[in-house]
C-alpha positions in Angstrom: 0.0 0.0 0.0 1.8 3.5 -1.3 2.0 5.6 1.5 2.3 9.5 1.6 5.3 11.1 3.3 4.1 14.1 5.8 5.4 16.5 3.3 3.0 15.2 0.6 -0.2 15.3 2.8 1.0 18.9 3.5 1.2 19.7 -0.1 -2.7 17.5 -0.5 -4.0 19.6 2.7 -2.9 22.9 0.6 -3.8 22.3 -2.9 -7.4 21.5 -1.3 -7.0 25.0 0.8 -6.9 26.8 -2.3 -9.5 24.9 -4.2 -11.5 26.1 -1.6 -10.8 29.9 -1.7 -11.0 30.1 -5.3 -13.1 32.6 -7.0 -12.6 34.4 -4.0 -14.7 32.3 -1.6 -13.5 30.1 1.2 -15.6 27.3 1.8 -16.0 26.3 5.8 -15.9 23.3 6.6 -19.2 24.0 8.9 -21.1 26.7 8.4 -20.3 29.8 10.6 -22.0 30.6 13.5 -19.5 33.7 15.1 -20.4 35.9 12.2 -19.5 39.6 12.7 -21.1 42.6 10.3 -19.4 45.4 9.2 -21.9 47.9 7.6 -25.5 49.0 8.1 -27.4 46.9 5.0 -24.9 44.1 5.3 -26.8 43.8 8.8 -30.3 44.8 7.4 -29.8 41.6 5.2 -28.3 39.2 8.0 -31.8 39.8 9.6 -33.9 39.7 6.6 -32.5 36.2 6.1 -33.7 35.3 9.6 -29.6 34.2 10.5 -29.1 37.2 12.9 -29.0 34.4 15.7 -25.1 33.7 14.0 -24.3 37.6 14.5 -21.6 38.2 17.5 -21.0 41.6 17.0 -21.6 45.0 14.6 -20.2 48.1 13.6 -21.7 51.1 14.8 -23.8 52.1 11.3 -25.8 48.7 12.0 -28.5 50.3 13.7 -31.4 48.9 11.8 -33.3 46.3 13.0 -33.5 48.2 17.1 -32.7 44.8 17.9 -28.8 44.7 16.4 -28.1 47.7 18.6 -28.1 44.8 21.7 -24.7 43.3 19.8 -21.5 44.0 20.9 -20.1 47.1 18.9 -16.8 46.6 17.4 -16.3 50.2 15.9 -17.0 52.3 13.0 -16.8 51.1 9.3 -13.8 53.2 8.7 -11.8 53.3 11.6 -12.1 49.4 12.6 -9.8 47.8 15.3 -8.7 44.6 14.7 -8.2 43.9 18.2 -11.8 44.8 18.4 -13.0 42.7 15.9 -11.2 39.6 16.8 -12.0 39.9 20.5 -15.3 38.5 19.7 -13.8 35.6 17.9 -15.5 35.6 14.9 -15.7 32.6 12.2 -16.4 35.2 9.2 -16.6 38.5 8.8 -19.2 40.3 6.6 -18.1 43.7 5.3 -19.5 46.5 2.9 -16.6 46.9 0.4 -14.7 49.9 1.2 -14.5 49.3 5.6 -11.2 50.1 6.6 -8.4 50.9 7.1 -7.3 49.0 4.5 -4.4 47.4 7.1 -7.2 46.6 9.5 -9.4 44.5 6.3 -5.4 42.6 5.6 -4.9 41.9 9.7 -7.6 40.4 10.0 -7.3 38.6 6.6 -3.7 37.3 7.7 -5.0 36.1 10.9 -7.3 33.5 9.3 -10.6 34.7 9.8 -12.6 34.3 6.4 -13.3 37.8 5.0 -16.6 38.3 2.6 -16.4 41.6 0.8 -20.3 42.8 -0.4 -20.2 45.2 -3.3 -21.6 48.4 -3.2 -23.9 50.3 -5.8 -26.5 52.2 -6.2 -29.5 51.5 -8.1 -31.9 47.9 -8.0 -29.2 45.5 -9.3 -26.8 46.7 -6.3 -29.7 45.7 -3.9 -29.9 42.5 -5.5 -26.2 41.7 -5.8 -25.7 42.6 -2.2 -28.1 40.1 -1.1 -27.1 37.3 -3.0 -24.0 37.8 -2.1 -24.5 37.8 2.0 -27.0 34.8 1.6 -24.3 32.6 -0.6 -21.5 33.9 2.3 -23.9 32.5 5.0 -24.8 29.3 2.8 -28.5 30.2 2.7 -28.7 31.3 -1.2 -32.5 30.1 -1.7 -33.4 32.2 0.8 -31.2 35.0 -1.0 -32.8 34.2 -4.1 -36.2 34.4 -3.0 -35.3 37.8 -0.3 -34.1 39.3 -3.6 -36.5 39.3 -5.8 -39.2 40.5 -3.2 -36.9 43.3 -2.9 -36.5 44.4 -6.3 -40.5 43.8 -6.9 -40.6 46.5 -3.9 -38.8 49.0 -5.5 -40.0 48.5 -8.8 -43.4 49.0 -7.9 -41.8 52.0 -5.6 -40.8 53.6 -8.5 -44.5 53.3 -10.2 -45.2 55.3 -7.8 -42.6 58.6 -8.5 -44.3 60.2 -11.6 -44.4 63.8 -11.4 -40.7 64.3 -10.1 -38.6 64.1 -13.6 -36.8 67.7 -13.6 -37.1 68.1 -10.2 -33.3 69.5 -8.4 -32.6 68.0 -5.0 -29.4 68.3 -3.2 -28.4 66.7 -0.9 -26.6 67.9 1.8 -24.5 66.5 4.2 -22.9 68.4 6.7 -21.7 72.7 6.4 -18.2 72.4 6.6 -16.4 75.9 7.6 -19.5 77.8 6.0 -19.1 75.6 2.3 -22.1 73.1 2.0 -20.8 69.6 1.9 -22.8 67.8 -1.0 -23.1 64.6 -2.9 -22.5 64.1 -6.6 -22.6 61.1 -9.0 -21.3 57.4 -8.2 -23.1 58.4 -4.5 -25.7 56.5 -2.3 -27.2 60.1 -2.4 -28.0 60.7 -6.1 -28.7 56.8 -7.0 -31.7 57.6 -3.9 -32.5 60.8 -5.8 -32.7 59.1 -8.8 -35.0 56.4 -8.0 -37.1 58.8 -6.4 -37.8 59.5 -9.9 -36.0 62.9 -9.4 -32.3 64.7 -10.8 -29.5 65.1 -8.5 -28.9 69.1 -8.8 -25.5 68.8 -8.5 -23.4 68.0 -12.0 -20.1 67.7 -13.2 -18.5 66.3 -9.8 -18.3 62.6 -8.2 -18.1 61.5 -4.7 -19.5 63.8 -1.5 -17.4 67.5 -1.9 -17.8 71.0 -0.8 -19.5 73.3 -3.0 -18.4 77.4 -3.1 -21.4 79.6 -2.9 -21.0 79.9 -6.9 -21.6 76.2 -7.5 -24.9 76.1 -5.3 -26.5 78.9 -6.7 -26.1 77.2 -10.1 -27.3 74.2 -8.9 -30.3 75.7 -8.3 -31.9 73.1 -6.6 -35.5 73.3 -5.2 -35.6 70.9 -2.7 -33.1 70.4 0.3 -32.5 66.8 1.0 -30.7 66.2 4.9 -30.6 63.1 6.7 -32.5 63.3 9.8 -29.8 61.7 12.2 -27.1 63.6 11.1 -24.9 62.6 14.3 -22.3 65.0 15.1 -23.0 66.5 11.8 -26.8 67.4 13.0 -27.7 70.8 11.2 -30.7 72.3 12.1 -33.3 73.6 9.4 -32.4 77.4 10.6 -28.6 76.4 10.1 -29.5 75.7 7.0 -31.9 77.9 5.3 -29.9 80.4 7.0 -26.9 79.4 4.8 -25.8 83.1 2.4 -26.2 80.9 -0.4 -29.1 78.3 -0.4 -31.0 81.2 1.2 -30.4 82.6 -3.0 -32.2 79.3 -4.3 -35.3 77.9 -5.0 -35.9 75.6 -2.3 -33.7 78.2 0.0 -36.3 81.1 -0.2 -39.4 78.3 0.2 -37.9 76.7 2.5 -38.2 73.2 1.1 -36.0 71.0 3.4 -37.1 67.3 3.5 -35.3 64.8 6.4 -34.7 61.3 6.1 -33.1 58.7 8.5 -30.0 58.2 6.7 -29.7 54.6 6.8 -33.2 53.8 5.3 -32.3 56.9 2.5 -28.9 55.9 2.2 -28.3 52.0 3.0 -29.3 50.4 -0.1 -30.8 47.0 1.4 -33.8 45.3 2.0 -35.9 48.6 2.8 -34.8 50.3 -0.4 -38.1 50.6 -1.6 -39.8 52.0 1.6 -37.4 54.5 1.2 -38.5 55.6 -2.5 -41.8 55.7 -1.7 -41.3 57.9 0.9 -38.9 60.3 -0.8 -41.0 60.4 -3.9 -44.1 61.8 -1.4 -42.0 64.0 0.8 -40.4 65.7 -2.5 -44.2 65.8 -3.9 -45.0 67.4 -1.3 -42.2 69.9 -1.0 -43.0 71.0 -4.2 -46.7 71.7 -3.6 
């Protein structure tokens, strides 16, 4: 009977390591049940799935369902500790792409804890992708099938609802930095809500959340204000607003159309995507009336 040296089992026990992790996935040997999530829909989604009893821990965004905020938090999407996170002693980790620092993501990577990445994006096929790709991670993909297209049926007929609002300017704005309104343009959660809405982003020619000089809003011209209602430590108040030299100039500034939304319903892309459109599109209807 041929007999494998030690060496050669190391070599059979690492060719079948990386026939696991290829195409990026790394295939547990049981499912895992220490799961920790990083990012306010990723947790939205954990829930939705009913598999929130695997969840160890959060970041701090997850505040949706109440019932997430009775999980340990292990820090802010962008400023994690890997201490933090590995103090929990997770068996997978389930991030929005982009948590950081980036050195963090590769700590915890190099210390052997399975790392699941969830694209972002901003429109119905980013809703769908996202779930599909936490229900294959937690190895429940009917269920993600099935979440997903309930979903996208929600916002679809969401968006049924939003006629009326083509040409209508909304900007978003999120936070008055040093006097200069801080704003979202393209390739932002922001303007793919906005668009859905059935309404146009009034800020152009610009990507990513920037400062605008007094020049660039007044030819935005936008003529509804769109703030998130929990702004944190970037709460503005409507006066702080409307009050601003320059959105005072505008449209919505001199009718003092300002509409609030929590920000991680408005902003979170997930499974309540299209509660959120249908509210926008009747807040910015009835802004405008």
């Amino acid at each position: 009977m041929n007999r494998l040296s030690p060496l050669s089992w190391l070599q059979v026990g690492l060719i079948g390591l990386l026939l696991a992790v290829a195409g990026g996935r790394l295939a547990l040997a049981e499912p895992a049940m220490r799961i920790v999530s990083v990012g306010g829909s990723v947790t939205e989604i954990v829930y939705a799935l009913g598999q929130e009893h695997r969840l160890v821990a959060r970041d701090t965004t997850s505040s949706f369902p109440p019932e997430a905020a009775e999980l340990p938090d292990i820090g802010y999407i962008r400023r994690l500790s890997p201490e933090g996170v590995l103090s929990v002693n997770p068996d997978l980790i389930l991030t929005e792409e982009g948590a950081g620092p980036p050195e963090a993501i590769e700590l915890l990577k190099q210390a052997g804890v399975p790392v699941v990445e969830v694209p972002l994006g901003f429109d119905r096929a980013a809703v769908t992708a996202k779930i599909t790709t936490v229900a294959d991670a937690l190895g429940v993909a009917e269920k993600g099938e099935l979440l997903a297209a309930e979903v996208d049926a929600r916002i679809g007929k969401a968006q049924e609802m939003t006629d009326g609002l083509t040409g209508k300017r909304v900007m978003f704005i999120l936070s008055l930095q040093g006097g200069r309104v801080l704003t979202a343009g393209s390739d932002t959660a922001a303007q793919g809500i906005i668009e859905l809405a059935g309404a146009t982003n009034a800020v152009q020619g610009m990507s990513g959340y920037k400062p605008l000089s007094d020049e660039a809003v007044l030819a935005a011209n936008p003529d509804v204000l769109l703030v998130m209602a929990n702004g944190g430590r970037m709460a503005l108040s409507d006066d702080d607003i409307l009050r601003h030299p320059a959105i005072a100039l505008t449209p919505a500034g001199q009718k003092a159309r300002l509409v609030r939304m929590d920000g991680m319903l408005m902003l979170g892309f997930s499974v309540r995507t299209g509660q959120a459109v249908t509210e926008l599109s009747a807040a910015l209807r009835d802004a405008g009336s």
